[in-house]
C-alpha positions in Angstrom: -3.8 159.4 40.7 -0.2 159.5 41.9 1.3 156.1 41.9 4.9 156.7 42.4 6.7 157.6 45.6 9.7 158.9 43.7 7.1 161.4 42.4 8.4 165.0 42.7 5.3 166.3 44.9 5.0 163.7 46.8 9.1 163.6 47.6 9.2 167.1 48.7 6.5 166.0 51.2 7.8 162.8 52.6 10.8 164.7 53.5 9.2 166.9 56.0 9.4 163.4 58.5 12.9 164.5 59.6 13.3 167.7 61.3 15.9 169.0 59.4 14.2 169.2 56.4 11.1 170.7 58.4 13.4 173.3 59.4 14.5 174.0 56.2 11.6 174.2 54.4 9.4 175.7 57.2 6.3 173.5 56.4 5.1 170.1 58.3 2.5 167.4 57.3 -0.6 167.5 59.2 -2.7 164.1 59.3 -6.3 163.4 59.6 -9.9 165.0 58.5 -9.8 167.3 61.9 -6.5 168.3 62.1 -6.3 169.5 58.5 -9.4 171.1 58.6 -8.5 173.2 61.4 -5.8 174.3 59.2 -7.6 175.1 56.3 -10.3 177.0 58.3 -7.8 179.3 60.4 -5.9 180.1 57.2 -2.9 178.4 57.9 -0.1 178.3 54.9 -1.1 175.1 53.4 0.3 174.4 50.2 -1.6 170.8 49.0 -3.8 168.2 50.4 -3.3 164.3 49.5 -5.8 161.6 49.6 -6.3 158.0 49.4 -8.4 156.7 46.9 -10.7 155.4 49.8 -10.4 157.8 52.5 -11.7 157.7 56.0 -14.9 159.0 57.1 -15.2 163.2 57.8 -12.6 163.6 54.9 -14.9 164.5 51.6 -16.0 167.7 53.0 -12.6 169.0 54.3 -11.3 167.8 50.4 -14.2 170.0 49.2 -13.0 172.9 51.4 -9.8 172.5 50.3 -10.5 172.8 46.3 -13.1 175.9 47.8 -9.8 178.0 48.7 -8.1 176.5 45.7 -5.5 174.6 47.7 -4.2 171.6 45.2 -5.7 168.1 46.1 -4.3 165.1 44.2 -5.4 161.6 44.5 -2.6 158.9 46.0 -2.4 155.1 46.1 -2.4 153.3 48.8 1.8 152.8 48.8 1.9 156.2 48.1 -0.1 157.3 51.5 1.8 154.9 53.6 4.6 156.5 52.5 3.6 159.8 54.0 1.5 159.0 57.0 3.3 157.7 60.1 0.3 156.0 61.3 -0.9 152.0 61.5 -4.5 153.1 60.4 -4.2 156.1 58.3 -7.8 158.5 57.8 -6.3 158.8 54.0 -5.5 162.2 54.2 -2.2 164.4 54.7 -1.9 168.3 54.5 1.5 170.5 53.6 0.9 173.4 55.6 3.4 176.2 56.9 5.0 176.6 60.2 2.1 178.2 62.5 4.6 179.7 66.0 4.9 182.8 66.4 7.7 184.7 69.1 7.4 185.7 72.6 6.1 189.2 71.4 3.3 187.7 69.7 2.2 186.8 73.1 -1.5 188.9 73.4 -1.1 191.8 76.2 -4.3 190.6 77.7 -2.9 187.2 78.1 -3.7 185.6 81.9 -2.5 181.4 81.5 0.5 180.3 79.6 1.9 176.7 79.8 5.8 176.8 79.5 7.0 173.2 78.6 10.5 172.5 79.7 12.6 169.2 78.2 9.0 167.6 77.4 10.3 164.6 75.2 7.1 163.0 74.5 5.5 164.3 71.3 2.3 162.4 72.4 2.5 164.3 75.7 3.4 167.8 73.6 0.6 167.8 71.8 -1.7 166.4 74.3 -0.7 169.6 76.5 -1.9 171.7 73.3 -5.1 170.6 73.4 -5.6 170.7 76.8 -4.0 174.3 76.8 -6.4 175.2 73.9 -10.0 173.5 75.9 -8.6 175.1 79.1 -8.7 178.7 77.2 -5.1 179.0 78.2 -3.7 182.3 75.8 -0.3 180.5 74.2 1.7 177.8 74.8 5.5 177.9 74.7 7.9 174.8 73.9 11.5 175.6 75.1 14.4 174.9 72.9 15.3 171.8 75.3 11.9 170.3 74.3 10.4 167.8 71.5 10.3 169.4 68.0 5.9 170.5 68.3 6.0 169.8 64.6 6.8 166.1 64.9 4.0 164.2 63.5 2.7 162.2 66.8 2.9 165.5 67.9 0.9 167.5 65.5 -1.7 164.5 65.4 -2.3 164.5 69.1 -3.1 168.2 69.2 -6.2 167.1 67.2 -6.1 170.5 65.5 -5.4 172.6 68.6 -2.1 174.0 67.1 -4.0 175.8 64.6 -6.1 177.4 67.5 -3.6 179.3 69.9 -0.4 180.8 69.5 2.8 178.5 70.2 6.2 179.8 70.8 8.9 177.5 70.2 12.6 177.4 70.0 13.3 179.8 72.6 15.3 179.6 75.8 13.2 178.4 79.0 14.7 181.3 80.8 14.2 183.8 78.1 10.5 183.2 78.2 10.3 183.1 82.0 12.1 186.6 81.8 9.8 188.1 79.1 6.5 186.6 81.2 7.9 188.0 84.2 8.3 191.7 82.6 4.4 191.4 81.6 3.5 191.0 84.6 3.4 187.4 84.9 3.9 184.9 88.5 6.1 182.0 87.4 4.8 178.5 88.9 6.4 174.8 88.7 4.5 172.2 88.8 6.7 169.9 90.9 5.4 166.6 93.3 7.6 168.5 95.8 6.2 172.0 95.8 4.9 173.3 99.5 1.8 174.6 98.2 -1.3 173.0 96.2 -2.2 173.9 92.7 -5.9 174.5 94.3 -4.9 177.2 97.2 -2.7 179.2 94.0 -3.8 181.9 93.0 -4.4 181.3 89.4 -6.5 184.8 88.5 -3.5 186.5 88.2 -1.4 186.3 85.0 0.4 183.1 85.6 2.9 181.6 83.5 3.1 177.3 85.3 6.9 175.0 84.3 6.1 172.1 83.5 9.1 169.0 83.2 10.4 165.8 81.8 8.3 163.1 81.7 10.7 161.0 84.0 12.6 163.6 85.9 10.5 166.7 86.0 11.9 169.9 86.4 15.6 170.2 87.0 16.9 172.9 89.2 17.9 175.2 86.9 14.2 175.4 86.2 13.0 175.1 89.8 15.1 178.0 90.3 13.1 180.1 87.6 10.2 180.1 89.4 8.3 181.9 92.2 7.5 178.9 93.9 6.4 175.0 93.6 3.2 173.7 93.1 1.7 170.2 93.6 -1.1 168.4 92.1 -2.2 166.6 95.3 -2.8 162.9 94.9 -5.2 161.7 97.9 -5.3 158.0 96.1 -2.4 155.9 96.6 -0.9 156.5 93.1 2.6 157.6 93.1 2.3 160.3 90.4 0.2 161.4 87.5 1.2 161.3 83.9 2.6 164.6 82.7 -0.4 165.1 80.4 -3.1 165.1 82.5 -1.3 166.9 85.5 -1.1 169.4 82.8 -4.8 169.3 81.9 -5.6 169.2 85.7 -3.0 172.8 86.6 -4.8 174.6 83.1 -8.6 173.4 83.7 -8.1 174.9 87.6 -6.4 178.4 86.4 -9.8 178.4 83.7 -12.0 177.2 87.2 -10.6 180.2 89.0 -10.9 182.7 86.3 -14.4 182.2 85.9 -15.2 182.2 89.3 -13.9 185.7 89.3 -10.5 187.5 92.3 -10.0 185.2 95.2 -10.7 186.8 98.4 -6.9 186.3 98.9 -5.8 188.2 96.5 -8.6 191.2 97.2 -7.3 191.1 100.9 -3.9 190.9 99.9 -4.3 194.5 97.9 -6.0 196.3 100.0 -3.9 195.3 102.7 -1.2 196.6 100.9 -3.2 200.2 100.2 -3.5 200.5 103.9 -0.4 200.0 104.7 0.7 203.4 103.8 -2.1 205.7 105.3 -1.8 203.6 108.6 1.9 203.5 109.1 1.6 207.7 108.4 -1.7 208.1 110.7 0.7 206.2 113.3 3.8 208.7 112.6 1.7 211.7 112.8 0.1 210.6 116.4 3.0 209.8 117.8 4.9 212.8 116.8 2.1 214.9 118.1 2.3 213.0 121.8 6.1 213.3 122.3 6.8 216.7 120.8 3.5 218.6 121.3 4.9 221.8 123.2 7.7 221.5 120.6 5.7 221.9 117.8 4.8 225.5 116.2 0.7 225.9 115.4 1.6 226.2 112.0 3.1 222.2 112.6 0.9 221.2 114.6 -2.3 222.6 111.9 -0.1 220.6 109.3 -0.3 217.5 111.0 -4.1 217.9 112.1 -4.5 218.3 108.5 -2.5 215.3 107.4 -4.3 212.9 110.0 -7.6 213.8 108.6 -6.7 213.4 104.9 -5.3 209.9 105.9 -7.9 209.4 108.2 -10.6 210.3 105.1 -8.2 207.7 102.6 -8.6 205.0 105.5 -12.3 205.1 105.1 -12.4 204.5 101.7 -9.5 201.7 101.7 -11.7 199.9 104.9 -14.6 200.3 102.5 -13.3 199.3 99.5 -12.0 195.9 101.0 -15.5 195.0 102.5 -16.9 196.2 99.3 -14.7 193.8 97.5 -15.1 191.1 99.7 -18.9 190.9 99.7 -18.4 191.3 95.8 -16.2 188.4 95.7 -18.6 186.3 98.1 -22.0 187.3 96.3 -23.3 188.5 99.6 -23.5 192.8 98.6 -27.0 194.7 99.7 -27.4 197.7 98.0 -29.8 200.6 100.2 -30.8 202.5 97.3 -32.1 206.0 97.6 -32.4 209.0 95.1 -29.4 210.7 95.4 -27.5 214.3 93.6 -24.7 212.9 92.0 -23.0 216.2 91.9 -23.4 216.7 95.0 -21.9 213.6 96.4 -19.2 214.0 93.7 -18.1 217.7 95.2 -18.5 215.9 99.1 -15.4 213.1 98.0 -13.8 215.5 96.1 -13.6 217.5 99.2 -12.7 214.9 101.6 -9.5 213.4 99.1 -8.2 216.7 98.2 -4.4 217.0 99.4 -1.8 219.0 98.7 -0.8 216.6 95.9 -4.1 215.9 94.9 -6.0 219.2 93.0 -9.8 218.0 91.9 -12.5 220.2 90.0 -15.7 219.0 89.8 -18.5 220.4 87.1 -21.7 219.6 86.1 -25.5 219.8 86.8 -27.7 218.3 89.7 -28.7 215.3 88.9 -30.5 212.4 91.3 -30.0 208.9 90.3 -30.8 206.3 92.5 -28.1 204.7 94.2 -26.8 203.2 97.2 -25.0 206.7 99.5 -21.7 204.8 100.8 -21.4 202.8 97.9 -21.5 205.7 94.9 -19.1 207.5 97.4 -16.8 204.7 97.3 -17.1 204.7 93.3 -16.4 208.4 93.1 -13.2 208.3 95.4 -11.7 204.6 93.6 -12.1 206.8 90.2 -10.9 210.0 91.3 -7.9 207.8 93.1 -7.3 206.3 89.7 -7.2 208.8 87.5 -4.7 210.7 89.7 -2.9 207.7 89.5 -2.2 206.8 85.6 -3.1 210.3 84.4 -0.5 212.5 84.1 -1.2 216.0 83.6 -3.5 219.0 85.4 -5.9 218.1 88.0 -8.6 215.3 88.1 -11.5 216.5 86.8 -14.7 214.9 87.7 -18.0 216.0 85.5 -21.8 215.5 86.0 -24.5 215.0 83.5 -27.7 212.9 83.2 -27.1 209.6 84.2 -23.1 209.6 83.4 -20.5 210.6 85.9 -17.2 211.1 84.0 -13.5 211.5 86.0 -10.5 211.8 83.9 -7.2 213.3 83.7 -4.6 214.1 80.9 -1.6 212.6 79.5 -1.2 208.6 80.2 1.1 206.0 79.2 -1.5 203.3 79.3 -2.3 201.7 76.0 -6.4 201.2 75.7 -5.6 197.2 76.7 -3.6 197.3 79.4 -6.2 200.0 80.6 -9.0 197.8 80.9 -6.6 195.3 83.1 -6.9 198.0 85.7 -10.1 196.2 86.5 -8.7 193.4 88.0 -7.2 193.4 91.2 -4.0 193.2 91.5 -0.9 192.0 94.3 1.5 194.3 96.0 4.7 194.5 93.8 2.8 194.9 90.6 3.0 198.5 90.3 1.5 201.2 92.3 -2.3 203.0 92.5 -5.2 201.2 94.0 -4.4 197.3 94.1 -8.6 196.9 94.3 -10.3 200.5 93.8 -11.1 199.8 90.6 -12.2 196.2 90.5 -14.7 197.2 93.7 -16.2 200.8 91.6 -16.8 198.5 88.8 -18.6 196.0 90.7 -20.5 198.3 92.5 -21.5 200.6 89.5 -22.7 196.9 87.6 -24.6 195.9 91.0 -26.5 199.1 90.6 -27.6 197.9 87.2 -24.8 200.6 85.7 -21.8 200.4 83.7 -18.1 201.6 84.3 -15.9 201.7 81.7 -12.2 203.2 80.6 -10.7 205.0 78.2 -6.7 205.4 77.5 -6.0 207.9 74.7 -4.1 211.4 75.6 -5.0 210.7 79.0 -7.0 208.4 81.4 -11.0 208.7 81.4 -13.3 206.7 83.1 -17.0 206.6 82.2 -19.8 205.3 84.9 -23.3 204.7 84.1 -26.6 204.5 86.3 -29.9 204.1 85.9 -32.1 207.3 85.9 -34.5 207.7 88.6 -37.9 207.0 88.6 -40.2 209.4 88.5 
């Protein structure tokens, strides 16, 4: 047993309470049976356990983890534990473990919800956020520079072992992160009591990065100013305000709410809205050239512009269908009339009806009938064959035909495979260009025929759909 706090060990290890020293050595003490076992199991740097003679309940089995990896575990007194706990009741057990953040880039690409705390003072209310960020399935959590030090100890205690769980970014500029968020993609929210909007009419499917402030101020203007907008929590009861920590746990637990519920039909309409926009506004030019200039024209202009009103005409069709599609997906409320259908054959019929001047498609394969719903393996087809035009690169769009699978793919991409399988989701106007909803509506469709539609990024873009074969 260690008796004295002058010893070496136990030194090096008290002086971990001041940040400095946490800094310097890059290692913080973590308190309590759960907390340290979190560390232990998710293979955090820890360099030692200490225990009290008598230690709290939970803590045997964590000490026998411990000695399981061979991480060093020496007995303490009780003067010895006070000395390196901060709290009233100690559980009689303190960890050494490394520091666990990692930077912006260790952000995930797939990442949808990330809490960016801005001059949070509190380390109760830090590491409260954590956890909730953590149980909310938020992806990381980042800690400005202008906010509490995460490895504090009240800190580190009150994320109950949530720090070991998701990434944490610290020590980096609030507008840094906003700009690196924003490049991936990201909507930037503040939660603010004065924001015009309510955090339950956001959309929260979309990757969204949400500011949160000072306990007694909130946000400042500088961070206000980061943001896309304001958000409120509303408060229908006549409390002023909500603590930080649970308006926190309240913003994350809605963005998880939303994500499981799947796209808001806001969002879907908001897409397709913006896929029409182009075919209409060129339908309209078209017309209205035709009616003032007609005599004007040559046949050879005139058969151009025929031919250009019936290949926007053909792209309206499937954007109108597309956003019903999507909508009845969204709402539950899709009816499938399913009848044995060639799958080549519909495949050379969309093929024919998209092809443009700038859009060259070869279709291949073998008759095949699978039983299907007509306009809605049409709308499939034409949302793939849209696509892969799209983020391929190279040659034409080739579509293929065999047995139950209906392939479309073209070469050359410079989609990684995860930020292919994004494509899924739909997406708002001002995020990039292609379909803002083909692909989430072919992907619903081919699953609500008891299918599967997946995609594949390497040396160009290939999509894969599935359908049951038909009977008989």
């Amino acid at each position: 047993m260690i008796t004295s706090v002058h010893n070496k060990r136990v030194a090096k290890a008290v002086r971990l309470k001041k940040r400095a020293m946490r800094e310097k050595d890059r290692r913080f003490l973590v308190e309590g049976a759960q907390a340290v076992r979190e560390a232990i199991a998710c293979e955090a740097a820890v360099g030692e356990l200490f225990h009290a003679a008598t230690p709290g309940a939970g803590v045997q089995p964590v000490l026998d983890m411990a000695r399981d990896r061979g991480i060093p575990v020496s007995e303490v007194s009780d003067e010895v534990m006070a000395r390196l706990t901060s709290t009233v009741t100690p559980q009689g057990l303190v960890a050494v473990a490394g520091f666990v953040d990692v930077p912006l880039s260790g952000i995930s690409e797939d990442a949808r919800t990330i809490p960016v705390l801005v001059e949070v003072r509190d380390p109760g209310n830090a590491g409260t956020i954590v956890r909730s960020a953590d149980a909310a399935g938020a992806d990381a959590v980042v800690v400005a520079r202008s906010s509490v030090d995460l490895y504090n100890e009240k800190a580190v205690r009150a994320t109950a072992g949530s720090l070991f769980h998701l990434p944490v970014i610290r020590e980096v500029d609030a507008r840094e992160a906003v700009e690196f968020l924003r490049a991936r993609g990201f909507a930037v929210l503040a939660a603010d009591p004065r924001g015009e909007g309510s955090i339950y009419d956001a959309d929260l499917t979309v990757p969204t990065a949400m500011l949160f402030g000072n306990e007694a101020h909130g946000l400042g203007e500088d961070a206000l100013e980061l943001a896309d907008r304001a958000v409120r929590v509303p408060i229908p009861g006549r409390a002023e305000s909500l603590n930080l920590a649970p308006s926190t746990a309240l913003v994350l637990c809605e963005a998880a709410r939303q994500r499981a519920a799947g796209p808001s039909l806001a969002s879907i309409v908001a897409g397709a809205a913006h896929d029409i926009r182009s075919p209409l506004a060129a339908l309209l030019g078209f017309s209205s050239t035709m009616l003032s200039k007609w005599e004007r024209l040559s046949d050879e202009q005139k058969l151009a512009m025929v031919e250009g009103i019936a290949h926007d005409s053909a792209r309206m069709r499937v954007l109108v269908a597309q956003l019903v599609d999507a909508a009845r997906l969204a709402s539950g409320n899709l009816h499938l009339r399913i009848v044995p259908l060639d799958a080549l054959e519909v495949a050379r019929g969309v093929a024919g009806d998209l092809r443009a001047p700038d859009l060259d498609v070869a279709v291949d394969g073998e008759p095949t009938l699978v039983p299907a719903d007509p306009d809605r393996l049409r709308t499939i087809v034409a949302g793939l064959i849209e696509a892969a035009q799209w983020w391929g690169e190279n040659g034409p769009v080739r579509v293929e035909v065999h047995g139950g699978e209906l392939r479309v793919w073209r070469e050359g991409t410079s989609f990684s495979p995860e930020q292919a399988r994004d494509l899924f989701a739909p997406r708002l106007p001002g995020t990039g260009g292609g379909s803002k909803v083909g692909l989430f509506v072919a992907k619903g469709l081919a699953e609500a025929h008891g299918g599967t539609l997946q995609v594949e990024a390497r040396g160009g873009i290939r999509f894969e759909v599935r359908l049951p074969p038909a009977v008989g």
